[in-house]
ROMITI-74083 format. One record per atom (N, C-alpha, C, O): residue number from 0; atom name; x, y, z. Coordinates in steps of 0.05 Angstrom, whole numbers. Example, Ala and Ser with C-alpha at 12.3 -4.5 7.8 and 13.67 -1.06 7.14 Angstrom:
BEGIN
0_N_264_-114_156
0_CA_246_-90_156
0_C_264_-66_156
0_O_285_-66_169
1_N_257_-45_142
1_CA_273_-21_143
1_C_258_1_157
1_O_268_23_161
// end
This chain:
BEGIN
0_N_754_-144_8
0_CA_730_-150_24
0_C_706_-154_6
0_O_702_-141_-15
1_N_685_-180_21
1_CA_662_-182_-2
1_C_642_-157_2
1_O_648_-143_21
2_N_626_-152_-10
2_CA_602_-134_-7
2_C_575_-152_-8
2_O_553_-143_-1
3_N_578_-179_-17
3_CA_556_-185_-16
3_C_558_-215_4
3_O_574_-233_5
4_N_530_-209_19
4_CA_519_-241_38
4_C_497_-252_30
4_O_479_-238_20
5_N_495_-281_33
5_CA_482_-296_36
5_C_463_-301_65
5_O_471_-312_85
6_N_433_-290_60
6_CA_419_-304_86
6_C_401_-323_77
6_O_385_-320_58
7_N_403_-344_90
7_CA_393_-365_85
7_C_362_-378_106
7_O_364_-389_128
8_N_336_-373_89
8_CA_315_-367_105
8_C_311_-397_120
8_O_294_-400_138
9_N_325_-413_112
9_CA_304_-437_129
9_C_282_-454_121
9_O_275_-476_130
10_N_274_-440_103
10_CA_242_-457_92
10_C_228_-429_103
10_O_206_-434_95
11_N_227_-405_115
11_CA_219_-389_127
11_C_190_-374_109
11_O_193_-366_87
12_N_171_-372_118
12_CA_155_-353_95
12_C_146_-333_101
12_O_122_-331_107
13_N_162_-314_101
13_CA_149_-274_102
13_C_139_-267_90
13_O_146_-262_67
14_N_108_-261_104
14_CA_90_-237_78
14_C_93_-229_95
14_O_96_-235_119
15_N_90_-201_75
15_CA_85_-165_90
15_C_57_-156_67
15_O_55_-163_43
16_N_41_-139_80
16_CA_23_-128_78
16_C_38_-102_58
16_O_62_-101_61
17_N_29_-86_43
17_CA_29_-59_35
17_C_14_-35_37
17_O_-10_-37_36
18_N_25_-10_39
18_CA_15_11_53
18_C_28_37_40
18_O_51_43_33
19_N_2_52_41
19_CA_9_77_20
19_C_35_86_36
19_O_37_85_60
20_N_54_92_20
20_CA_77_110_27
20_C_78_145_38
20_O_76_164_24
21_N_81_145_66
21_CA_69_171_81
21_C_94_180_95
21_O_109_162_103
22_N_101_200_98
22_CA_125_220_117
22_C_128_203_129
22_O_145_186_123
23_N_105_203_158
23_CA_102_194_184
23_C_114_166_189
23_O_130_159_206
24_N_97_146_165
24_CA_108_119_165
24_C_128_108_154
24_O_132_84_158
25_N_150_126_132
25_CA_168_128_132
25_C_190_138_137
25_O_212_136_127
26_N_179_154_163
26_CA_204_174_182
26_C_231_150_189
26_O_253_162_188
27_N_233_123_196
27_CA_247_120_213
27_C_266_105_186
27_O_290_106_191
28_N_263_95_165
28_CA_288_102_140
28_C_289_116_128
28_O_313_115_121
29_N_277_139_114
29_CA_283_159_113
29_C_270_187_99
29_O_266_202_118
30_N_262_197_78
30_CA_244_219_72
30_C_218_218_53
30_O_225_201_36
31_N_204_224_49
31_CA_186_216_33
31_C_188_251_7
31_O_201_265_22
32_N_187_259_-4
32_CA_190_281_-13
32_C_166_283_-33
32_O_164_267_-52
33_N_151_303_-30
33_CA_119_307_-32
33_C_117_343_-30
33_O_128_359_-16
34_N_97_346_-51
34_CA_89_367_-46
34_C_68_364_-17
34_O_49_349_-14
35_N_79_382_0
35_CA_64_383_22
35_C_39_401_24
35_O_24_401_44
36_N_35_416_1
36_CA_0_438_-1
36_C_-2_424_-27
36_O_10_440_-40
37_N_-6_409_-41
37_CA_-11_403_-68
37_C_-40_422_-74
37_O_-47_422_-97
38_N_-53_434_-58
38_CA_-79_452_-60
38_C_-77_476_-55
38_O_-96_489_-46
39_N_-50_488_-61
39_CA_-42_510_-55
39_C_-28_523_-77
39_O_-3_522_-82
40_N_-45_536_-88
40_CA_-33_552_-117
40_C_-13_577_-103
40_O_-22_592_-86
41_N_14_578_-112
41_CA_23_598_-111
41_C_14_629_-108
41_O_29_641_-92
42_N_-4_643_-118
42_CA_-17_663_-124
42_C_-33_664_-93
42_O_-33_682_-77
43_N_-45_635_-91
43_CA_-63_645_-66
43_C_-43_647_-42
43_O_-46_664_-26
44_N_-25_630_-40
44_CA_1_628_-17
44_C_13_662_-20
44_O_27_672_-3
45_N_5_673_-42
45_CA_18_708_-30
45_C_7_729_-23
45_O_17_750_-16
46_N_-30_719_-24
46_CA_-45_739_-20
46_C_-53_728_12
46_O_-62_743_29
47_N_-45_689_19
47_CA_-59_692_43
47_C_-33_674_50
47_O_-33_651_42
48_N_-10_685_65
48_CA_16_669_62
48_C_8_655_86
48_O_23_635_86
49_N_-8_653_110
49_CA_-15_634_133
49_C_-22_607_114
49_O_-21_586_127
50_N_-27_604_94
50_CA_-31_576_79
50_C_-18_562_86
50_O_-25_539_92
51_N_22_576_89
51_CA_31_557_92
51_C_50_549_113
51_O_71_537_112
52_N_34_563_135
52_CA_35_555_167
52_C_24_529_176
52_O_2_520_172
53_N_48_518_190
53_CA_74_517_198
53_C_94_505_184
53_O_115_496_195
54_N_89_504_152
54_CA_102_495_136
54_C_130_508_132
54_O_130_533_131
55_N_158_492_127
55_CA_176_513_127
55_C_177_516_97
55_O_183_498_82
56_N_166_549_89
56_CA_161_547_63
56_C_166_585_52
56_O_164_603_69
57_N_172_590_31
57_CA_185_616_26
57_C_167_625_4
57_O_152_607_-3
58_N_163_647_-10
58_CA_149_656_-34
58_C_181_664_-53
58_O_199_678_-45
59_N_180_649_-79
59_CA_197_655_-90
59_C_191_660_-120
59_O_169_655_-128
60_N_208_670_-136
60_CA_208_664_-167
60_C_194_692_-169
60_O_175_693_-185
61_N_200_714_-156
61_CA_182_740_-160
61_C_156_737_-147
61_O_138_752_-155
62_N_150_723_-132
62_CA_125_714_-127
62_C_105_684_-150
62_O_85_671_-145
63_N_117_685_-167
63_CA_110_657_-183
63_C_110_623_-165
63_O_103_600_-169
64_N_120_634_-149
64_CA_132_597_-136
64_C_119_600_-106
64_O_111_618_-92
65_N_120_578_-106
65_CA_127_571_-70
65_C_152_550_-60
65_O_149_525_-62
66_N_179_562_-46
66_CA_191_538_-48
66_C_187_526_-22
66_O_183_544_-6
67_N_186_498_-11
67_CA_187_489_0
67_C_218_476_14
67_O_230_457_4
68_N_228_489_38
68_CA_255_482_44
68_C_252_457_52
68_O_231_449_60
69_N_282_437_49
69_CA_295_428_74
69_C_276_401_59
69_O_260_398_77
70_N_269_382_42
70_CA_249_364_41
70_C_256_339_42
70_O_243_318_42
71_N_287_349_44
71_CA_298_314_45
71_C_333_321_54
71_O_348_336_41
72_N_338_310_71
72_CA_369_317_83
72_C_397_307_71
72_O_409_299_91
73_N_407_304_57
73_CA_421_284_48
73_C_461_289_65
73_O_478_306_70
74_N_456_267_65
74_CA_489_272_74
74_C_504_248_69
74_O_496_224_67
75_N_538_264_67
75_CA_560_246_60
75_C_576_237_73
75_O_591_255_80
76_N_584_211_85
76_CA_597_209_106
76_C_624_189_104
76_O_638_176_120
77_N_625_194_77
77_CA_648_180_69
77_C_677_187_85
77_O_694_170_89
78_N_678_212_90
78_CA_706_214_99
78_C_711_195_126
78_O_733_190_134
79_N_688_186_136
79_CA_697_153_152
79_C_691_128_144
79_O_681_110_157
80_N_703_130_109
80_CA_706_105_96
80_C_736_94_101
80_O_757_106_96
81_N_732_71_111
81_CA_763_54_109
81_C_777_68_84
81_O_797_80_92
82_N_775_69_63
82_CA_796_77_37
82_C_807_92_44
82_O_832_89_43
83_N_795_119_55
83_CA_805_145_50
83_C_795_159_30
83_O_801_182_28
84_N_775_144_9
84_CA_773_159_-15
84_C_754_176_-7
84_O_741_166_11
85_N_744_207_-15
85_CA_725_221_-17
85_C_696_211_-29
85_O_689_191_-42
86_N_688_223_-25
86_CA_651_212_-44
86_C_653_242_-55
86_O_663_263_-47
87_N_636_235_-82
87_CA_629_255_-92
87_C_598_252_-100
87_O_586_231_-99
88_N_586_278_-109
88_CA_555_278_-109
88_C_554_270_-140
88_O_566_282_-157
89_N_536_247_-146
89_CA_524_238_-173
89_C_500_235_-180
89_O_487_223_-164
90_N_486_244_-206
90_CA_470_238_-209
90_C_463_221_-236
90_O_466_226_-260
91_N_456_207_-227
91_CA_435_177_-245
91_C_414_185_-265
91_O_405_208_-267
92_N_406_160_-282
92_CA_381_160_-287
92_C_373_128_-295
92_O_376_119_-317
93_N_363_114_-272
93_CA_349_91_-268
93_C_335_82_-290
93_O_321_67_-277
94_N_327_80_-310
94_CA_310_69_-325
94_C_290_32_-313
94_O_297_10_-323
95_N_276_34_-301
95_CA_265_13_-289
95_C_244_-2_-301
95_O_223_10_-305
96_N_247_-36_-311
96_CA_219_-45_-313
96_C_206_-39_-305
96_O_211_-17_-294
97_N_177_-50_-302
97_CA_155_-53_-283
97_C_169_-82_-282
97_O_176_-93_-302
98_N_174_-95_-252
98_CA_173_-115_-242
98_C_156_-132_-232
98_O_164_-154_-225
99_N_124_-124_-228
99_CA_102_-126_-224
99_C_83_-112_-224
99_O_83_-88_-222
100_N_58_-131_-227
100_CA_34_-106_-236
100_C_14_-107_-216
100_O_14_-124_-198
101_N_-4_-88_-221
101_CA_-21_-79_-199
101_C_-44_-104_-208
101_O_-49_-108_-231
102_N_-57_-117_-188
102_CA_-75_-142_-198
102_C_-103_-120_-214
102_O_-106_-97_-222
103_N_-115_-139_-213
103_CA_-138_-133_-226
103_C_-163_-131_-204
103_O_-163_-148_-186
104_N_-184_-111_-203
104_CA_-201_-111_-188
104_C_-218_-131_-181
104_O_-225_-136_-159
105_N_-226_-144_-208
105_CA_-230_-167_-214
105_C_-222_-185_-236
105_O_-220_-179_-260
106_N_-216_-212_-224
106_CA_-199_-233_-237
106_C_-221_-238_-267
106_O_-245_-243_-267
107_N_-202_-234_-291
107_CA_-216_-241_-326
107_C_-242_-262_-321
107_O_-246_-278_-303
108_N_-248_-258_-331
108_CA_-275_-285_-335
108_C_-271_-308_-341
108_O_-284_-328_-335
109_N_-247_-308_-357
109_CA_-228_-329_-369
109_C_-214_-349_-343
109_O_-214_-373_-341
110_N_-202_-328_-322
110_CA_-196_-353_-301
110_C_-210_-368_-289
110_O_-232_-366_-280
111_N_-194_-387_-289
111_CA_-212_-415_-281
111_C_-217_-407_-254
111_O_-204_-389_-244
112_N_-238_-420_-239
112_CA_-256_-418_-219
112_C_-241_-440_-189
112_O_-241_-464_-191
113_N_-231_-428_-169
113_CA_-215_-437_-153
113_C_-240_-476_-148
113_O_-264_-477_-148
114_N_-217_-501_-145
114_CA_-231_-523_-135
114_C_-241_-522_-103
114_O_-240_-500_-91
115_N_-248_-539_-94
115_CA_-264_-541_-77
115_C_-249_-541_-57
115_O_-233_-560_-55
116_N_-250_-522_-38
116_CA_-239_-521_-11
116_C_-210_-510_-14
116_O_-194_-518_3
117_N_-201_-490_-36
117_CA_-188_-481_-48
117_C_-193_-434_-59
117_O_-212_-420_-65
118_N_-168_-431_-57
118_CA_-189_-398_-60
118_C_-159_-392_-77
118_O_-138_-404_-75
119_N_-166_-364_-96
119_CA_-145_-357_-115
119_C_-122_-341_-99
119_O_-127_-319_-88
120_N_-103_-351_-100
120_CA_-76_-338_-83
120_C_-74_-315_-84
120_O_-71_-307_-107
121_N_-74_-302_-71
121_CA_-66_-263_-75
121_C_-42_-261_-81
121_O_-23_-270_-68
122_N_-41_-246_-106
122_CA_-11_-245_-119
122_C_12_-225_-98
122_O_9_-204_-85
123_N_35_-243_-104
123_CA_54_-235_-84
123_C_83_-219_-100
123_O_81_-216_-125
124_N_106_-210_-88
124_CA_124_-198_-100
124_C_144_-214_-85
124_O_140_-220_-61
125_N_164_-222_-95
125_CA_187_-239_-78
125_C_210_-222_-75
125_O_225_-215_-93
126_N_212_-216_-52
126_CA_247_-206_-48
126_C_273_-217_-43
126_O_282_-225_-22
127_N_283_-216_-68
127_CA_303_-232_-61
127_C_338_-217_-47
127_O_353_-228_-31
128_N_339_-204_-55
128_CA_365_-178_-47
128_C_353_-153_-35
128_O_336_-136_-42
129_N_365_-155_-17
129_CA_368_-121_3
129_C_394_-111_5
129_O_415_-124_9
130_N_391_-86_0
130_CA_419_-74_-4
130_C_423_-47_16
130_O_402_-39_26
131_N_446_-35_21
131_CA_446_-6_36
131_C_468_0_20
131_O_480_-16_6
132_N_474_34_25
132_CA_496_44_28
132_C_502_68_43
132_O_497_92_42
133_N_518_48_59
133_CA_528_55_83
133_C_533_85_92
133_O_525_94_113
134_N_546_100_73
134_CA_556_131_81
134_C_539_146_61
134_O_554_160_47
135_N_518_148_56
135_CA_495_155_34
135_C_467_161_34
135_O_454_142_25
136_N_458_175_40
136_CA_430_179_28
136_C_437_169_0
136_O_458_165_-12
137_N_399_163_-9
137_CA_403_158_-36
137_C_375_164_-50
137_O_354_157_-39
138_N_375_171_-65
138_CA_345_198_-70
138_C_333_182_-98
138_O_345_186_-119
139_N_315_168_-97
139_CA_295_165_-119
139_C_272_191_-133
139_O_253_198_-119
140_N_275_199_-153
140_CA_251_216_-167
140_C_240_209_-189
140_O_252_213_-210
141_N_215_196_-187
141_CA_204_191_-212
141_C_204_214_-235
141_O_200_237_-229
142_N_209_202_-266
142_CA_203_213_-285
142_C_182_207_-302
142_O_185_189_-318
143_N_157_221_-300
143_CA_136_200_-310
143_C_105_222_-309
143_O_93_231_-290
144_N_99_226_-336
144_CA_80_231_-329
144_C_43_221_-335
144_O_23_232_-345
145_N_49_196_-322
145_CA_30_178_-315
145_C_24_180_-296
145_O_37_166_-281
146_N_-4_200_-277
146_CA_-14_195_-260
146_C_-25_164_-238
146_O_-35_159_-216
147_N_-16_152_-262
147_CA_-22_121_-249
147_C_-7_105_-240
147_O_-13_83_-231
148_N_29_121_-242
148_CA_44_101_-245
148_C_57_98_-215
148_O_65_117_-201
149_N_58_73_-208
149_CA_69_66_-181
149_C_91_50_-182
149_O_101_38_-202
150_N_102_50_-147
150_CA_127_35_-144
150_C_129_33_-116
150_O_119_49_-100
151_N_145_11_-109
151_CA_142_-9_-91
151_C_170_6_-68
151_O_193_14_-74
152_N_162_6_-54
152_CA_195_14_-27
152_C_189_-8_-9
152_O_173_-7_10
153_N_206_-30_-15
153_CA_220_-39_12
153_C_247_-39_36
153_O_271_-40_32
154_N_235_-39_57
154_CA_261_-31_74
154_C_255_-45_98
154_O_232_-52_105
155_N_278_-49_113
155_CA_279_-65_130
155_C_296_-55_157
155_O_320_-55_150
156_N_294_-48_184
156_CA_310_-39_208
156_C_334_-67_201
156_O_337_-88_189
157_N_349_-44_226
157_CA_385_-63_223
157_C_381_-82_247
157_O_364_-75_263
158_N_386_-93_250
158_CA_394_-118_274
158_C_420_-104_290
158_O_434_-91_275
159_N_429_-106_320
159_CA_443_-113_325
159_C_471_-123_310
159_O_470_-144_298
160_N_493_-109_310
160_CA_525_-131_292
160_C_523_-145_305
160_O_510_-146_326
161_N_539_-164_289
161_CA_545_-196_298
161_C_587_-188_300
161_O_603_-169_298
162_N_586_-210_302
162_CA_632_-206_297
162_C_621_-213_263
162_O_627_-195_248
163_N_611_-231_255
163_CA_616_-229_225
163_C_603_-211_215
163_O_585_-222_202
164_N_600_-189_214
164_CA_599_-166_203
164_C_610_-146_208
164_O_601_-124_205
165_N_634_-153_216
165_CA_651_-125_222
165_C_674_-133_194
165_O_698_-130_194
166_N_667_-137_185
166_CA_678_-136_152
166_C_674_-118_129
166_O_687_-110_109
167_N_646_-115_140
167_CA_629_-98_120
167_C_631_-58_141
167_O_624_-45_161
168_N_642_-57_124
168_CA_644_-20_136
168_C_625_-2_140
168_O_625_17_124
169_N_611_-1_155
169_CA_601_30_169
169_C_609_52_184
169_O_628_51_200
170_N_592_78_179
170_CA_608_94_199
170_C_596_96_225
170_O_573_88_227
171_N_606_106_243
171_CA_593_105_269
171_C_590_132_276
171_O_586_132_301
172_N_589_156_267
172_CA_580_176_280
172_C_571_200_262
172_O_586_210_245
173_N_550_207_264
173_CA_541_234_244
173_C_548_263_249
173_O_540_274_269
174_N_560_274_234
174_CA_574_304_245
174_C_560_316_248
174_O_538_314_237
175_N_568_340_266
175_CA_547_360_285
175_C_531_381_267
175_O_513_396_274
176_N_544_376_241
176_CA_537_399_232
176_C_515_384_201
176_O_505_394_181
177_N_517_355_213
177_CA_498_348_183
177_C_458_357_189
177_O_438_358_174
178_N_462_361_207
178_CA_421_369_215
178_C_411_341_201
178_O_399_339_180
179_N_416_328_212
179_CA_406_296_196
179_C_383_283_229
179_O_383_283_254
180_N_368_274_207
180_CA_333_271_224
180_C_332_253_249
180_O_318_257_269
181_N_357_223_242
181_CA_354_200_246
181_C_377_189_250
181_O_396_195_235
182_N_379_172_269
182_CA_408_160_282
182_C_410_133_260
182_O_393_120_249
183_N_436_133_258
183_CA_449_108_239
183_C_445_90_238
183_O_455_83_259
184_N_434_64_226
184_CA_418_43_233
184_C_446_28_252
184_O_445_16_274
185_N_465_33_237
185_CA_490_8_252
185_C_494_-11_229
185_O_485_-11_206
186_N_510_-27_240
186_CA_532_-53_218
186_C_520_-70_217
186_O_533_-87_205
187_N_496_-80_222
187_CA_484_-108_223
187_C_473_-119_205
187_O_476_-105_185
188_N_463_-135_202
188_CA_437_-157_179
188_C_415_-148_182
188_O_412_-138_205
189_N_393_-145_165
189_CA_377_-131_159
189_C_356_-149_180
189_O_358_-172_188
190_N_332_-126_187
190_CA_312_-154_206
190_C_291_-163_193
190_O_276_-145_186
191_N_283_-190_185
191_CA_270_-189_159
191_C_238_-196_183
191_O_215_-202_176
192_N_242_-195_195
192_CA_213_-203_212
192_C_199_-174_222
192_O_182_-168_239
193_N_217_-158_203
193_CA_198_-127_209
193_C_200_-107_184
193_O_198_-82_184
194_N_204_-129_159
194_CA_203_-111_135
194_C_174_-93_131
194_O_152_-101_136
195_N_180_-70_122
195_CA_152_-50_113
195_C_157_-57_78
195_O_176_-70_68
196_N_136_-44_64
196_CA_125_-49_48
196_C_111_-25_37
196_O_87_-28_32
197_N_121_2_31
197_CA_104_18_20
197_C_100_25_-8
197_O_120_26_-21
198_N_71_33_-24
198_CA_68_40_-43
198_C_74_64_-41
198_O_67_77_-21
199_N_93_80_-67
199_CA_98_113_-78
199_C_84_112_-100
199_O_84_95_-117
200_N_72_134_-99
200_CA_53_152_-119
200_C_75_167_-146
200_O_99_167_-143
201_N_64_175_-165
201_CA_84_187_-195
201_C_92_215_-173
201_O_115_225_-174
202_N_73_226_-156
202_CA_83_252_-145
202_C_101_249_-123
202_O_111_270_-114
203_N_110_221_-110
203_CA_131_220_-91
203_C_162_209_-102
203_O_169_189_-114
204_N_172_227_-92
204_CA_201_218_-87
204_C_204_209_-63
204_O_187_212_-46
205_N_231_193_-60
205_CA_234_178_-37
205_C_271_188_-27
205_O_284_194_-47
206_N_281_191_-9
206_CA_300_184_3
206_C_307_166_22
206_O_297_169_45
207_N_326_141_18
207_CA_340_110_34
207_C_347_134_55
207_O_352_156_45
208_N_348_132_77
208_CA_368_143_92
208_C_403_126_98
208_O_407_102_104
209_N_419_142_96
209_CA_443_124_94
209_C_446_104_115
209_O_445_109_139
210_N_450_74_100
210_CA_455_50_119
210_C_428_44_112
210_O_428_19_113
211_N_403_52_104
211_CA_385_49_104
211_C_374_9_87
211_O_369_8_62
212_N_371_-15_101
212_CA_372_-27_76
212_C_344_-31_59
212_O_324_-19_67
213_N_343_-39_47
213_CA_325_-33_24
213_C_324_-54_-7
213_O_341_-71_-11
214_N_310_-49_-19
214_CA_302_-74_-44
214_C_315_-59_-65
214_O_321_-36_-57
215_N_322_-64_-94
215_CA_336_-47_-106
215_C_297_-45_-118
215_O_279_-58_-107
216_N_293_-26_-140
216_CA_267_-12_-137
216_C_252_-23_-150
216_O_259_-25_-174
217_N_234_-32_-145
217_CA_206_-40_-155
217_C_184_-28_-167
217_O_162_-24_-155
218_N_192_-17_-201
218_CA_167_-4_-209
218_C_147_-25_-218
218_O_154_-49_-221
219_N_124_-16_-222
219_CA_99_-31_-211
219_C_84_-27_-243
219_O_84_-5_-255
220_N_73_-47_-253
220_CA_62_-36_-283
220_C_54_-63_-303
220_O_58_-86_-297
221_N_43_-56_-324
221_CA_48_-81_-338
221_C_77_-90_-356
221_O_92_-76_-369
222_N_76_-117_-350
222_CA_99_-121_-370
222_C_108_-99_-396
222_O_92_-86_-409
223_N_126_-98_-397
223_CA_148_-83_-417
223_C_145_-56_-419
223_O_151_-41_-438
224_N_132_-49_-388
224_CA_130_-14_-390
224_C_160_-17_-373
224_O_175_-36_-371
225_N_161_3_-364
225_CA_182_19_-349
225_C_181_49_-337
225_O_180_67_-354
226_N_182_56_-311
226_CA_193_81_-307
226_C_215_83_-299
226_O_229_65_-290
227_N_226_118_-304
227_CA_240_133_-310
227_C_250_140_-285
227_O_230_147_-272
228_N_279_144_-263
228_CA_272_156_-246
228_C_311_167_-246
228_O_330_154_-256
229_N_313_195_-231
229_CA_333_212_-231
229_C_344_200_-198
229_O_332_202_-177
230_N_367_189_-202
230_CA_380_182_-176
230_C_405_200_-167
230_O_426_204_-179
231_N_398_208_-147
231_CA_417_226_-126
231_C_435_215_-101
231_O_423_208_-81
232_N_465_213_-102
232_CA_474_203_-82
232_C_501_214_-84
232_O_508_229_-102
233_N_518_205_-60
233_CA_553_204_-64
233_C_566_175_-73
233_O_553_154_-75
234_N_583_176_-76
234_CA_588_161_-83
234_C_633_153_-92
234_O_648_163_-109
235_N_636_134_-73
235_CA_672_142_-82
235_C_677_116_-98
235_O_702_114_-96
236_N_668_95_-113
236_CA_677_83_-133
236_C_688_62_-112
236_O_688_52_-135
237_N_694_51_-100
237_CA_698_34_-78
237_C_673_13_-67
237_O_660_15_-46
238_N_671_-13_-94
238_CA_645_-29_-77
238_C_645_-27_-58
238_O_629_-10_-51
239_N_659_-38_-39
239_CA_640_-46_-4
239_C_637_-26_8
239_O_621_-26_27
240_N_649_-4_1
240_CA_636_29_10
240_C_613_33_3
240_O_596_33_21
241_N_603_37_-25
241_CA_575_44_-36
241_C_559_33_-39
241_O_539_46_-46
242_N_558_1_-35
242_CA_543_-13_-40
242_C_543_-38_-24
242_O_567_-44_-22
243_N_531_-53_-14
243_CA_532_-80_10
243_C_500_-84_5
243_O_479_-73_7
244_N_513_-108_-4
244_CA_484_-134_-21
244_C_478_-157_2
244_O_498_-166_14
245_N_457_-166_7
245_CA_451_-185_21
245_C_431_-198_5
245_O_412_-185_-1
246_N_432_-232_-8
246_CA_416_-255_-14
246_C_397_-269_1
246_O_406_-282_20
247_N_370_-268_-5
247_CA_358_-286_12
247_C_347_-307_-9
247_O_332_-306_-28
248_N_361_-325_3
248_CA_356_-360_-4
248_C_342_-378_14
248_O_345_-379_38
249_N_324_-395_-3
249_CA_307_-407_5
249_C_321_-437_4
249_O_338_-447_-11
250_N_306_-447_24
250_CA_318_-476_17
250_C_312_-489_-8
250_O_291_-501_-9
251_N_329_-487_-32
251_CA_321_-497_-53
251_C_325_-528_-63
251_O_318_-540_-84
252_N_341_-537_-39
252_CA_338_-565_-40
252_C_320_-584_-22
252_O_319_-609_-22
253_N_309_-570_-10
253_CA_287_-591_5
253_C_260_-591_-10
253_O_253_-571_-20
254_N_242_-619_-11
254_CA_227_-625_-28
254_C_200_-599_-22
254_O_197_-589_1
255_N_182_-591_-45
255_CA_167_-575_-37
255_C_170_-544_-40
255_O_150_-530_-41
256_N_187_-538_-41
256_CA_207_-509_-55
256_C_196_-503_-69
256_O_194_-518_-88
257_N_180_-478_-68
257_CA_167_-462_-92
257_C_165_-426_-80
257_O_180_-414_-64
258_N_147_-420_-93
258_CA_149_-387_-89
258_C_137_-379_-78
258_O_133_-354_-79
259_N_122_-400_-58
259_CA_109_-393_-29
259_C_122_-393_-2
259_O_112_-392_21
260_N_152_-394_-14
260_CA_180_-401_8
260_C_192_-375_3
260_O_185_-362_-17
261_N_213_-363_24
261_CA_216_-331_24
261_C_201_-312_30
261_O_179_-314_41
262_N_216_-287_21
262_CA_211_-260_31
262_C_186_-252_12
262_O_190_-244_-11
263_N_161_-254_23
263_CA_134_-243_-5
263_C_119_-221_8
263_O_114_-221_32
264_N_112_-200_-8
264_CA_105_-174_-16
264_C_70_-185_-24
264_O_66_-202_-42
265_N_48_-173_-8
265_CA_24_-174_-21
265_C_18_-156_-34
265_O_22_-134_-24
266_N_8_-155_-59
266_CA_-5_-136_-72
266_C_-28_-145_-74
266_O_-34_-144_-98
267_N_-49_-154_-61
267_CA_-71_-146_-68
267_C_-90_-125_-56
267_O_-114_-124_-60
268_N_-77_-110_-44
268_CA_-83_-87_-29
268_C_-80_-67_-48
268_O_-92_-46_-43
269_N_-66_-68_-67
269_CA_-54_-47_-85
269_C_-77_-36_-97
269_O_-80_-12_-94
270_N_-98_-51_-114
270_CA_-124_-42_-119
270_C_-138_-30_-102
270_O_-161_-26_-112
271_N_-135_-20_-77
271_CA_-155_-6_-68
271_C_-141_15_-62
271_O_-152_37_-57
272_N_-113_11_-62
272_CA_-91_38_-55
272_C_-93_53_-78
272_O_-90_78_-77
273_N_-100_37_-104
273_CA_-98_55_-136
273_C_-124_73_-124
273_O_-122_97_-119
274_N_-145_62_-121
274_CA_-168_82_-119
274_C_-165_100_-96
274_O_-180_119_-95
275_N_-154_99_-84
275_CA_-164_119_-57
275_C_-134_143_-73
275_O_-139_166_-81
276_N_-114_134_-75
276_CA_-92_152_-89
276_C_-96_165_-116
276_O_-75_177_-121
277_N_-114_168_-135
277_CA_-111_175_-159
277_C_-129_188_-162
277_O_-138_188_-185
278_N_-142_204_-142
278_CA_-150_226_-147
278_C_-144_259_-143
278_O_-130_266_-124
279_N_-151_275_-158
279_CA_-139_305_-161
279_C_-152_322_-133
279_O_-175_319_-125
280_N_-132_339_-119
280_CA_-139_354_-102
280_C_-149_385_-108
280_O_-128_398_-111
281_N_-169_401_-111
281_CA_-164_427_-118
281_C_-148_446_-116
281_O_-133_445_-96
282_N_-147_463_-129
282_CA_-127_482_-118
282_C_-140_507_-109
282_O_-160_516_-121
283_N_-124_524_-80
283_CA_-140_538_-64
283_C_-126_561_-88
283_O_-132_585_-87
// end
């Protein structure tokens, strides 16, 4: 069986807007993982432990810590993989370009000055592949300690199956005992007329929820940097189990084809997301 499709946009042109990366607005693929008191020094959480009401949250490490339960759910659902094979738990380490950079607040002095009846394009990000895996959470953590450093999550709800997608394997039911947040997207094609677009901060981790589809990751930077990030998943060695790729192609043979055709990502919002995000919270 293949793992990977071809969708073919049409001449079609998707922009999506970008938006800080939040629980709330990423509840419905899957976890955002954040310190939830980042203003809450340990010390003060044991002299005044209502701090961290209604937080589900414990005093640990002799009183040195605060842990924070439960911040991201992960589950394995391989044992309703066609193979038979088991998944087992792995962990990665992503080493990622920057695939794009954050614009500039203002354009060099050096760029030329838009012609007449003409304005300078707001730089875009092109998506070309969305991917899931199917019986998987799959846990991104930045390694980095660059308060500046960002990265891009895209994700996309499932459509409805079609009959040609009952090739590609999903599971259909979550066991009683996984405490998992969110019902299964299902077997379908990704909906690209409702892709989100969020910016993560150096202090967020992210969890795909399984089935979840998604861009493979987009760190954000100048050319020839790179971050670092620790990947968490299962995994049974069986492409079309762990992995299912979908292509989006543009009509590259009709006259006029350029990189204002496809799936595009705005960043010029990103400059105002750098400022409102990069500043320090106190600690109580």
């Amino acid at each position: 069986m293949q793992s990977r499709r071809v969708l073919r946009l049409g001449g079609q042109r998707i922009v999506i807007d970008t938006v800080p990366l939040t629980p709330e607005a990423f509840a419905p693929f899957g976890d955002v993982v954040q310190n939830p008191r980042p203003d809450v020094h340990p010390a003060s959480a044991v002299a005044a432990p209502s701090l961290l009401t209604p937080i589900d949250a414990v005093i640990a490490n002799q009183g040195s810590a605060i842990k924070y339960q439960h911040v991201s759910r992960q589950v394995n659902l391989y044992d309703q993989a066609p193979s038979g094979r088991p998944g087992s738990a792995i962990m990665s380490i992503f080493a990622c370009a920057a695939r794009a950079r954050i614009p500039d607040s203002h354009p060099p002095v050096s760029a030329p000055a838009p012609g007449p009846g003409q304005e300078n394009p707001e730089p875009t990000f092109a998506v070309s592949v969305l991917e899931r895996h199917p019986f998987t959470t799959q846990t991104f953590v930045p390694l980095t300690a660059n308060p500046a450093a960002r990265y891009l999550v895209v994700v996309a709800p499932t459509l409805p199956p079609k009959d040609s997608d009952a090739s590609l394997p999903v599971p259909d039911h979550l066991p009683p005992s996984a405490d998992y947040r969110r019902p299964l997207p299902g077997g379908g094609m990704p909906d690209l007329r409702r892709l989100r677009a969020f910016v993560a901060t150096a202090a967020q981790a992210v969890t795909y929820g399984a089935g979840t589809w998604h861009a493979p990751m987009v760190a954000l930077g100048e050319e020839g940097t790179a971050v670092d990030f620790v990947v968490l998943q299962f995994a049974n060695g069986v492409g079309v189990e762990d992995c299912q790729e979908v292509f989006l192609e543009a009509e590259s043979s009709r006259p006029g084809t350029g990189p204002e055709e496809g799936v595009l990502v705005k960043l010029g919002s990103l400059v105002e997301q750098q400022g409102r995000q990069s500043g320090n919270l106190p600690r109580l």
